[in-house]
MARMARLO-793301 format. One record per residue (C-alpha): residue number from 1; residue in one letter; x, y, z. Coordinates in nm, 3 decimals, always signed. Example, Ala and Ser with C-alpha at 12.3 -4.5 7.8 and 13.67 -1.06 7.14 Angstrom:
MARMARLO-793301
pos: 1, code: A, x: +1.230, y: -0.450, z: +0.780 .
pos: 2, code: S, x: +1.367, y: -0.106, z: +0.714 .
//
This chain:
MARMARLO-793301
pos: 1, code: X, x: +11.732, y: +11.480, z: +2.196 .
pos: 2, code: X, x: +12.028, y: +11.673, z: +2.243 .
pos: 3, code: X, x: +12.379, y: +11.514, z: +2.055 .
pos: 4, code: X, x: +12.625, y: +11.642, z: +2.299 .
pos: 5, code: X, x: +12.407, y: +11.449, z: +2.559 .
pos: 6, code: X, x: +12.368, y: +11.179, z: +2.347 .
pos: 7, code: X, x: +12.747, y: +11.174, z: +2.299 .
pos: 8, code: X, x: +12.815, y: +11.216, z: +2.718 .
pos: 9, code: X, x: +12.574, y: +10.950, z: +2.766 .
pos: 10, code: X, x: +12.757, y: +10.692, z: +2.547 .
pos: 11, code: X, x: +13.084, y: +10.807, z: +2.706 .
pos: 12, code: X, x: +12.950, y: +10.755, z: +3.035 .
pos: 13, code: X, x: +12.821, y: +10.401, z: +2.920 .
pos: 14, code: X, x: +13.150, y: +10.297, z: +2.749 .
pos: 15, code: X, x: +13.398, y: +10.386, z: +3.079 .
pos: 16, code: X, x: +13.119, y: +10.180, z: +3.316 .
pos: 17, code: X, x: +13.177, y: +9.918, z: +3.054 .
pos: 18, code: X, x: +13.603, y: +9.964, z: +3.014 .
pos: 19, code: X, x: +13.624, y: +9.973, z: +3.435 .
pos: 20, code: X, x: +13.378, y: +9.617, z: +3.487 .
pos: 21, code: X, x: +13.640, y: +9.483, z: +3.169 .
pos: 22, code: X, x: +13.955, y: +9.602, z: +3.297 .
pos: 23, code: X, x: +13.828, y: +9.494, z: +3.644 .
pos: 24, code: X, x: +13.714, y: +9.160, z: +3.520 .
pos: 25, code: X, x: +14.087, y: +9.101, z: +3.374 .
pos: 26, code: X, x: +14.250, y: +9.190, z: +3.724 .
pos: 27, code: X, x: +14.057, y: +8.907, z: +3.872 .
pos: 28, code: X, x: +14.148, y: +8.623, z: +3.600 .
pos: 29, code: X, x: +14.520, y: +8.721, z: +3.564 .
pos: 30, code: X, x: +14.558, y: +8.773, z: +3.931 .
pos: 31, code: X, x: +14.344, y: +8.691, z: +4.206 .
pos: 32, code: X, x: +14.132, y: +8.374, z: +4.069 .
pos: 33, code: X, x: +14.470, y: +8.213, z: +4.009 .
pos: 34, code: X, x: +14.580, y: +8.221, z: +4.325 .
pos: 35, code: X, x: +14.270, y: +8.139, z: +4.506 .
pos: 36, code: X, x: +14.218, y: +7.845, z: +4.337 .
pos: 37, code: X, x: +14.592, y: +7.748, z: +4.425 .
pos: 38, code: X, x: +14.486, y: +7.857, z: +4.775 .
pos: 39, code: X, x: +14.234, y: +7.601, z: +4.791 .
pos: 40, code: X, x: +14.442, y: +7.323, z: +4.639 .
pos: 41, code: X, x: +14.322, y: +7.369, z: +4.291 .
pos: 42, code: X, x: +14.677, y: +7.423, z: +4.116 .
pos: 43, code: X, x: +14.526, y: +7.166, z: +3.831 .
pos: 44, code: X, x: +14.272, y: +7.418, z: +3.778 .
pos: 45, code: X, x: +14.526, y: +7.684, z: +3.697 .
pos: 46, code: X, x: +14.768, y: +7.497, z: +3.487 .
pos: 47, code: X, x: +14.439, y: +7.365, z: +3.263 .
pos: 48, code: X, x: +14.346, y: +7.748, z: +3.279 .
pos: 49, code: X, x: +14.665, y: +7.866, z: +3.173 .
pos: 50, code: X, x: +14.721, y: +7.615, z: +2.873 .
pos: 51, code: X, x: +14.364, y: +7.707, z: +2.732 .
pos: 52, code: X, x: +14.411, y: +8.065, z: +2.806 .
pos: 53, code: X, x: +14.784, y: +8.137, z: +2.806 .
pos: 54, code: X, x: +14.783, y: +8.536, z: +2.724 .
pos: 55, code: X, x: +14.686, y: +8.521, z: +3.138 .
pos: 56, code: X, x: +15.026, y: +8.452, z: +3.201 .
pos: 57, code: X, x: +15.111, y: +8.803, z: +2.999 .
pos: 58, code: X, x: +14.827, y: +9.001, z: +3.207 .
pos: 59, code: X, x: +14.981, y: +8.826, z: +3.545 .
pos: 60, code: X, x: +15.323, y: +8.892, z: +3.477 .
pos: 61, code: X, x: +15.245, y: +9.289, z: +3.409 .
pos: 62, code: X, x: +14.967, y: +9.283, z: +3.696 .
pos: 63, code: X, x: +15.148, y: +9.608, z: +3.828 .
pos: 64, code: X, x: +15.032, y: +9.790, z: +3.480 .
pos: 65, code: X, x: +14.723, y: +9.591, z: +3.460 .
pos: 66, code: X, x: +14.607, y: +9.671, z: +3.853 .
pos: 67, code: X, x: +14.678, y: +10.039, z: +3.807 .
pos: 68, code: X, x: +14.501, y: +10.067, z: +3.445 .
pos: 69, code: X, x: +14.184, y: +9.911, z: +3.587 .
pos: 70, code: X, x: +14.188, y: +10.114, z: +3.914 .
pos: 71, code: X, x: +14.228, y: +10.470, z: +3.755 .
pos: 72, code: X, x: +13.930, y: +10.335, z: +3.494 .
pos: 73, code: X, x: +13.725, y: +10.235, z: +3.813 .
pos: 74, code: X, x: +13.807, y: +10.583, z: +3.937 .
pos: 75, code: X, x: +13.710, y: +10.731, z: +3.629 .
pos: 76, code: X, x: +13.375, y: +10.612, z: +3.645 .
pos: 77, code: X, x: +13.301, y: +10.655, z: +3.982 .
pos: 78, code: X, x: +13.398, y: +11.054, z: +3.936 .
pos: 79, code: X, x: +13.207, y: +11.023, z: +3.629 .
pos: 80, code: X, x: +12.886, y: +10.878, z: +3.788 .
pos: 81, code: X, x: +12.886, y: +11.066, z: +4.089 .
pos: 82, code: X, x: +13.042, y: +11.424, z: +3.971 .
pos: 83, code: X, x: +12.983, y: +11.457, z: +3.642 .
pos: 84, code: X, x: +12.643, y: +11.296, z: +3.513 .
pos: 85, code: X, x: +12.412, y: +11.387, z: +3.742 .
pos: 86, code: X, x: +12.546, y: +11.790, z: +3.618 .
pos: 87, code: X, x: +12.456, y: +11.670, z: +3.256 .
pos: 88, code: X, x: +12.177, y: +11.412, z: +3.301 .
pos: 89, code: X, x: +11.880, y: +11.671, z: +3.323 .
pos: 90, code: X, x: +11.983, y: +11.730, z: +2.947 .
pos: 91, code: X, x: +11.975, y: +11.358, z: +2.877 .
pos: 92, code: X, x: +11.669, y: +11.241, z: +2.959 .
pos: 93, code: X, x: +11.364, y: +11.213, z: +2.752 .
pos: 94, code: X, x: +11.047, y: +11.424, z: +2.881 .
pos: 95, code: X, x: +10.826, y: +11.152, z: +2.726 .
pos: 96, code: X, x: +11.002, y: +10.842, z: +2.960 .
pos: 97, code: X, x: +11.171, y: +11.021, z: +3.264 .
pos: 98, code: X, x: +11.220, y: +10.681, z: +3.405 .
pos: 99, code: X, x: +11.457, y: +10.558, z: +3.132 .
pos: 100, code: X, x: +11.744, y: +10.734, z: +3.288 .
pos: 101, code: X, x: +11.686, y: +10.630, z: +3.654 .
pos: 102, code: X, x: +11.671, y: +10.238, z: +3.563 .
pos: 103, code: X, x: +11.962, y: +10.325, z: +3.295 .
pos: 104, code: X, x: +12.169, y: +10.488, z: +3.580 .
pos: 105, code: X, x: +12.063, y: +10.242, z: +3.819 .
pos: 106, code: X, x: +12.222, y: +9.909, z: +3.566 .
pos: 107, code: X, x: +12.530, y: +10.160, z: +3.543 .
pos: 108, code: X, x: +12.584, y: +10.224, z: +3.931 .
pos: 109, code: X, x: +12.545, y: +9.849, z: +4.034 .
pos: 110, code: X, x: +12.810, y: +9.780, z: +3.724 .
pos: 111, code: X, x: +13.040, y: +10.016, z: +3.893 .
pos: 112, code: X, x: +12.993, y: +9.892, z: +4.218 .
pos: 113, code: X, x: +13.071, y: +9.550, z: +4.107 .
pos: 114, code: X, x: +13.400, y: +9.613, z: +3.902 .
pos: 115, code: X, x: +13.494, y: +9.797, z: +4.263 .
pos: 116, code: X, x: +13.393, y: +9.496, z: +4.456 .
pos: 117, code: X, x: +13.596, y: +9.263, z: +4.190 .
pos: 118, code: X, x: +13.867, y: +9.484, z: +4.144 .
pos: 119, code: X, x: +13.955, y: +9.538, z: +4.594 .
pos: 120, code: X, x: +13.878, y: +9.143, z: +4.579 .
pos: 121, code: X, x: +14.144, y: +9.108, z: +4.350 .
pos: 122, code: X, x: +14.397, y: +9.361, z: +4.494 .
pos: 123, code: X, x: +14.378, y: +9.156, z: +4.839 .
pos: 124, code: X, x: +14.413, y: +8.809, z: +4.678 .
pos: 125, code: X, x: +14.745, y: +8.947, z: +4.476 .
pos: 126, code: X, x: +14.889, y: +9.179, z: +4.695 .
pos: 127, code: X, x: +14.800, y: +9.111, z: +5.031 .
pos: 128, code: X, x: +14.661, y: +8.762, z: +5.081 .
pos: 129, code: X, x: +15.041, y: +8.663, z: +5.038 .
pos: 130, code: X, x: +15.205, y: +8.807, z: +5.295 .
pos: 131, code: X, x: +14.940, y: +8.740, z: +5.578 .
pos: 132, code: X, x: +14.964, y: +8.373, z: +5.493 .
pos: 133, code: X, x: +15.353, y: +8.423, z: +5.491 .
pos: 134, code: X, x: +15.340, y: +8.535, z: +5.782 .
pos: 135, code: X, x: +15.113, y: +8.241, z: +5.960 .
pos: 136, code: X, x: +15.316, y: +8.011, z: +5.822 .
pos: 137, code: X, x: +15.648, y: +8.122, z: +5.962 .
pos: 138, code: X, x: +15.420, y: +8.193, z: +6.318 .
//
């Protein structure tokens, strides 16, 4: 097997991995916090935040923490879509061709979920706020 394939391959494996992780911090710092406190579960928060406290660092730089996960998510989404399939011909193993579709596959449906988490979590910080702002003033 080729190393510079070998080497793109774990690449392409460690940014799926960095975008779900960076994607999976927007939603505790952020956007579970205030949906529990949305449904009346502010206990649940405080008992979160005194067992986890470095969430209150991530939520109070969830400008820096938002845009770090969404250029990762980015990332991998050009690197899935643009710039394996160009090198995955070279990656795969004559012997078990269907190692890098179910290998792909596990990576796309990571992707797709840290996007799903991540837009989940940019409407529960950013926008969630002022909509129920403005009911409440209606």
């Amino acid at each position: 097997m080729n190393t510079a394939a070998t080497t793109t391959g774990k690449r392409s494996a460690l940014l799926s991995y960095f975008s779900l992780f960076t994607s999976l911090s927007t939603l505790l710092c952020c956007a579970l916090p205030s949906l529990l406190v949305l449904f009346g579960l502010g206990t649940s928060v405080a008992s979160a935040l005194s067992f986890m406290p470095w969430l209150v660092t991530l939520s109070r730089h969830k400008q820096w923490t938002f845009s770090v996960s969404g250029v990762l998510i980015a990332l991998s989404f050009v690197n899935m879509y643009y710039v394996a399939p160009r090198l995955r011909p070279a990656e795969c193993n004559p012997d078990h061709p269907s190692t890098c579709e179910d290998t792909s596959r596990v990576s796309k449906v990571l992707l797709w979920v840290s996007a799903v988490v991540y837009v989940v979590g940019v409407f529960v910080a950013y926008v969630l706020g002022p909509i129920l702002t403005k009911l409440d003033k209606s």
